[in-house]
Backbone bond lengths (Angstrom), bond angles and torsions (degrees), N, CA, C in turn:
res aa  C-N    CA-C-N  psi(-1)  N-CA   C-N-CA  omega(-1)  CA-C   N-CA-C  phi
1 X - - - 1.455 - - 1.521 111.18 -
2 X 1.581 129.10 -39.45 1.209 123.02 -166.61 1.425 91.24 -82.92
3 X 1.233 151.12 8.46 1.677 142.15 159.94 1.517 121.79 -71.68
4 X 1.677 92.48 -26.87 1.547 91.30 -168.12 1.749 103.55 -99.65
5 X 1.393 98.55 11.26 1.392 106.63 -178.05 1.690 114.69 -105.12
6 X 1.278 104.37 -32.04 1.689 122.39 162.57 1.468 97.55 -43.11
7 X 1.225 104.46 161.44 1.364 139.91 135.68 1.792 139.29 -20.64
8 X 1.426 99.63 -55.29 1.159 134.67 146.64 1.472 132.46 -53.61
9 X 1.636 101.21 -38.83 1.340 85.97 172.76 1.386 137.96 -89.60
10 X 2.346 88.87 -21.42 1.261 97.50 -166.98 1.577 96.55 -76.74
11 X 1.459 126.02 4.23 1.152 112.02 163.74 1.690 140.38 -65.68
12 X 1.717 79.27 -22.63 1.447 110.04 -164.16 1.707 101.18 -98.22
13 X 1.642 114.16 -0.80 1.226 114.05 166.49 1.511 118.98 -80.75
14 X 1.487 109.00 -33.66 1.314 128.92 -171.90 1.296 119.32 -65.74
15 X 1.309 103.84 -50.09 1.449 126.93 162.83 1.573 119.82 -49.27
16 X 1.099 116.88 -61.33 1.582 125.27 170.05 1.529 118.95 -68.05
17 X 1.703 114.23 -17.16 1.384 101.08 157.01 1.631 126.56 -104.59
18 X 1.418 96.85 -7.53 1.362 94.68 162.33 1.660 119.56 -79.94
19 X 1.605 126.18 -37.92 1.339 106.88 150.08 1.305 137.84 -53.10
20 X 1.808 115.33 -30.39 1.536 107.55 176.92 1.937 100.27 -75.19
21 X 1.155 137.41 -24.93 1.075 126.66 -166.45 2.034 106.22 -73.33
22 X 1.462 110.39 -49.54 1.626 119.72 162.77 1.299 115.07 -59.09
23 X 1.428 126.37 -20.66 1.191 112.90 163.91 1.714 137.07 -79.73
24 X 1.365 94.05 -25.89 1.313 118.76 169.19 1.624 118.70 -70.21
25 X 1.448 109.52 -39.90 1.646 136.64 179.67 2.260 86.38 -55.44
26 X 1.373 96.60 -73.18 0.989 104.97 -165.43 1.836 119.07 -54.41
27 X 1.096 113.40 -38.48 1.836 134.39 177.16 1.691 92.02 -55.31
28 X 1.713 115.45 -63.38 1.307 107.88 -167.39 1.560 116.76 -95.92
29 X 1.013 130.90 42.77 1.503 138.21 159.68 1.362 125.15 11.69
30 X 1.151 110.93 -68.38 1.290 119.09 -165.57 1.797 114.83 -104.86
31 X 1.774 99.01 -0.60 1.799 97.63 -168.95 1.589 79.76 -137.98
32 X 1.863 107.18 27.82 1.661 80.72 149.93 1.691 115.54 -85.13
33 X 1.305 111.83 166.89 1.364 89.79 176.70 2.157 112.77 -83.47
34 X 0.872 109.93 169.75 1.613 103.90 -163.89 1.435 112.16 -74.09
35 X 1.504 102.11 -45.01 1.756 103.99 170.28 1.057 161.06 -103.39
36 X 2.180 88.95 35.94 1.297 127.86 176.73 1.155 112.82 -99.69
37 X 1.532 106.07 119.23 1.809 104.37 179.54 1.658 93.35 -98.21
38 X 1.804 93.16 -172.70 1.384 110.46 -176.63 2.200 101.09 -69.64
39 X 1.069 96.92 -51.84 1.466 119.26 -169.04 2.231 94.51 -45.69
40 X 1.392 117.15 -49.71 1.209 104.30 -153.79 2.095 111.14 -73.75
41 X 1.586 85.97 -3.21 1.503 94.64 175.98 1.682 116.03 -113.39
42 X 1.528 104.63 23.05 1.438 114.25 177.36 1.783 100.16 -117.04
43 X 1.393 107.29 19.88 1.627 116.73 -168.21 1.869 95.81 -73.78
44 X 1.081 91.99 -52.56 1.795 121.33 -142.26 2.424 82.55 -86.58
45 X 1.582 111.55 -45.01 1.497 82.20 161.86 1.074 150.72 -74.68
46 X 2.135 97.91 -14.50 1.561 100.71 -173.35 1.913 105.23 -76.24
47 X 1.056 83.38 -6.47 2.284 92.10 -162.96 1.609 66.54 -86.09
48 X 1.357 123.84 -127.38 1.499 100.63 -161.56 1.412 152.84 -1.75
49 X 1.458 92.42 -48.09 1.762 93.70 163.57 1.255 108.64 -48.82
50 X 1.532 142.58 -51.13 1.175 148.76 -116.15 1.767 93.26 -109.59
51 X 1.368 114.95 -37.73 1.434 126.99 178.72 1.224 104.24 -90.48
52 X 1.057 117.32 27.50 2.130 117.14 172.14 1.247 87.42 -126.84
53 X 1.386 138.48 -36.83 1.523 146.69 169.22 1.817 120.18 -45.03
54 X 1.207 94.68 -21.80 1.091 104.91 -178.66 1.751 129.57 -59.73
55 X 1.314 133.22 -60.23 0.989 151.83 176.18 1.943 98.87 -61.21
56 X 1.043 133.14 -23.43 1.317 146.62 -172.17 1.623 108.33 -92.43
57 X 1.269 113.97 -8.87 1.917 134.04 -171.09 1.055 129.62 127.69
58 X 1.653 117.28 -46.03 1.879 121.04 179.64 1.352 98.30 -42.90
59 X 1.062 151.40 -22.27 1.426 117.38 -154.66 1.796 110.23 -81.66
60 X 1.291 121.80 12.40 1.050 134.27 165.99 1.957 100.67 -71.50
61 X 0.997 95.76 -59.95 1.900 85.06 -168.87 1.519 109.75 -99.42
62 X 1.183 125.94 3.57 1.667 133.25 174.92 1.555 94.71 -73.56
63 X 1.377 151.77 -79.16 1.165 131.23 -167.83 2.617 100.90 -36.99
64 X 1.038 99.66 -48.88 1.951 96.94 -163.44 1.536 88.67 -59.49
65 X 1.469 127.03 -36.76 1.405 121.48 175.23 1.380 140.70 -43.42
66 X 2.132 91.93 -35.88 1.406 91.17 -178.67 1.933 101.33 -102.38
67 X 1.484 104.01 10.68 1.523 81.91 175.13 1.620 118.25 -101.91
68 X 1.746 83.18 -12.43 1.740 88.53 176.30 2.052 112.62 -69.61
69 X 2.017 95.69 -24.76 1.666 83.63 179.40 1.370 108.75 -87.87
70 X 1.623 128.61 -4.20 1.948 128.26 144.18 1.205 101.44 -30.44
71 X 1.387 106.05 -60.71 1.872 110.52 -150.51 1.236 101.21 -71.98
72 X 1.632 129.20 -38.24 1.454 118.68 -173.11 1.755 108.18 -63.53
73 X 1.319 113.27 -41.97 1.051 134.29 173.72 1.876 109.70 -36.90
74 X 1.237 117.51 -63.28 1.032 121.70 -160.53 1.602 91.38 -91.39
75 X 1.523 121.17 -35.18 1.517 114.06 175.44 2.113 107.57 -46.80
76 X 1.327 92.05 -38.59 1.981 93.36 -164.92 1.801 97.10 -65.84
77 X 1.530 96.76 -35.07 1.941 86.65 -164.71 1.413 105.32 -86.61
78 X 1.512 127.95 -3.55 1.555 126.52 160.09 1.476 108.71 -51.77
79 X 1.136 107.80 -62.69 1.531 139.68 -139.23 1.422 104.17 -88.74
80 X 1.302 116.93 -41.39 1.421 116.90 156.46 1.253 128.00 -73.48
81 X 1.418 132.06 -20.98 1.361 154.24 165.46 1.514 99.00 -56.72
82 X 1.112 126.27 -49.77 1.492 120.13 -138.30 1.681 84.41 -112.14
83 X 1.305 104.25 -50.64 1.537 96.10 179.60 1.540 133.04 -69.04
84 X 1.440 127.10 -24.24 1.392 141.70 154.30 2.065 108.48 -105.20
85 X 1.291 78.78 24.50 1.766 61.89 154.66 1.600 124.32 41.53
86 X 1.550 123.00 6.52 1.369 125.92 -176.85 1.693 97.84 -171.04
87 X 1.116 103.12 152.62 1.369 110.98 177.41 1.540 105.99 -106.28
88 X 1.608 125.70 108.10 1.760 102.57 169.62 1.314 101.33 -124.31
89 X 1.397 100.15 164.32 1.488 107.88 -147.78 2.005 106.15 -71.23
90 X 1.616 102.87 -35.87 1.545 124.15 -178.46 1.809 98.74 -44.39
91 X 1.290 120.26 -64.39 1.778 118.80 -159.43 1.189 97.69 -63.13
92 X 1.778 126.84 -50.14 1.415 134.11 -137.18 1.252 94.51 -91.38
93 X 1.743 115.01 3.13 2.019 95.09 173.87 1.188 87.48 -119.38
94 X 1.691 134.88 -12.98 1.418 106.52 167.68 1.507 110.50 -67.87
95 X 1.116 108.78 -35.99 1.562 112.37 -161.41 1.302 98.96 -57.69
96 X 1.522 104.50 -67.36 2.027 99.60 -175.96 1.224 115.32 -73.80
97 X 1.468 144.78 -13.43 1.220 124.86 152.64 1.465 127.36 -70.18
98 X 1.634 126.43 -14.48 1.550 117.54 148.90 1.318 130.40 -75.55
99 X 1.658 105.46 -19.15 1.549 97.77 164.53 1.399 103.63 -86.12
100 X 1.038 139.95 -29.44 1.752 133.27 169.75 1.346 103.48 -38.57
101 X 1.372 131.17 -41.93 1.345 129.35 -156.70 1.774 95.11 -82.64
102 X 1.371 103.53 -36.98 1.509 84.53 176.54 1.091 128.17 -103.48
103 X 1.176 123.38 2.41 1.531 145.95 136.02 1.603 118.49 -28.88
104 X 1.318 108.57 -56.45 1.661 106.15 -171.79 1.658 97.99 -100.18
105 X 1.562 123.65 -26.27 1.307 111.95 172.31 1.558 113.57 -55.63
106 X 1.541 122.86 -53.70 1.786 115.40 159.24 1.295 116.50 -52.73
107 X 1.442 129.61 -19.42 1.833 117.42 169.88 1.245 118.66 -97.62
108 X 1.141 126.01 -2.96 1.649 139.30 179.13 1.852 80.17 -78.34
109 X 1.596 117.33 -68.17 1.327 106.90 -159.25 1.411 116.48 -85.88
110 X 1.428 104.85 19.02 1.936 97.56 160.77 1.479 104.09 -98.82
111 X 1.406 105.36 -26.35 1.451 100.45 -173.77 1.807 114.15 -67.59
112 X 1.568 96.49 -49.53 1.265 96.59 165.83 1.614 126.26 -53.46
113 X 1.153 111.76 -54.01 1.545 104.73 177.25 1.759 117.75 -49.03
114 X 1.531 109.90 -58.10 1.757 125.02 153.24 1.825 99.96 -4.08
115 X 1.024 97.20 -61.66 1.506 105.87 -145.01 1.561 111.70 -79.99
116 X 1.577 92.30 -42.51 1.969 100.09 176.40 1.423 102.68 -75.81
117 X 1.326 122.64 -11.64 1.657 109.65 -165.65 1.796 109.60 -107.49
């Protein structure tokens, strides 16, 4: 148990769900859906990874983490508001769930770095 709680492991989580996620991509071919990448289902491990990080040091910058993904949040529904003139629900969760992905991929690796250093 204390491996998968290291550093190391949650590396070794990432890794094993990013192969089970390409492997799955790859098995179902034709009933993946089309405008699902590998990345938008690695959202939900890096935010976990990052909250198992915690007790190990991150928990210093994991609270600024989740207010900066508020702010992205509310940055996409400004910006889409003002710039298309309507808010619908379809763009504004692709939009903030691909910046989510790169949102927690840069907070997965402050936390990680935080923690080894």
């Amino acid at each position: 148990m204390a491996f998968w709680a290291s550093p190391a492991g949650q590396l070794a989580i990432l890794v094993i769900g990013w192969l089970v996620i390409r492997a799955s991509k790859r098995v179902l071919k034709r009933h993946w859906p089309t405008g699902l990448s590998t990345w938008d289902l690695m959202a939900p491990l890096l935010i976990l990874c990052s909250v198992i990080l915690v007790p190990a040091g991150a928990g210093v910058i994991l609270p600024w983490l989740v207010m900066g993904w508020m702010g992205v949040g509310i940055l996409v529904t400004v910006i889409q508001a003002v710039h298309n003139q309507e808010l619908l629900y379809s763009t504004f969760f692709k939009t903030f769930w691909r910046l989510t992905d790169l949102f927690w991929a840069l907070g997965f690796i402050a936390c990680f770095l935080l923690v080894i250093s």
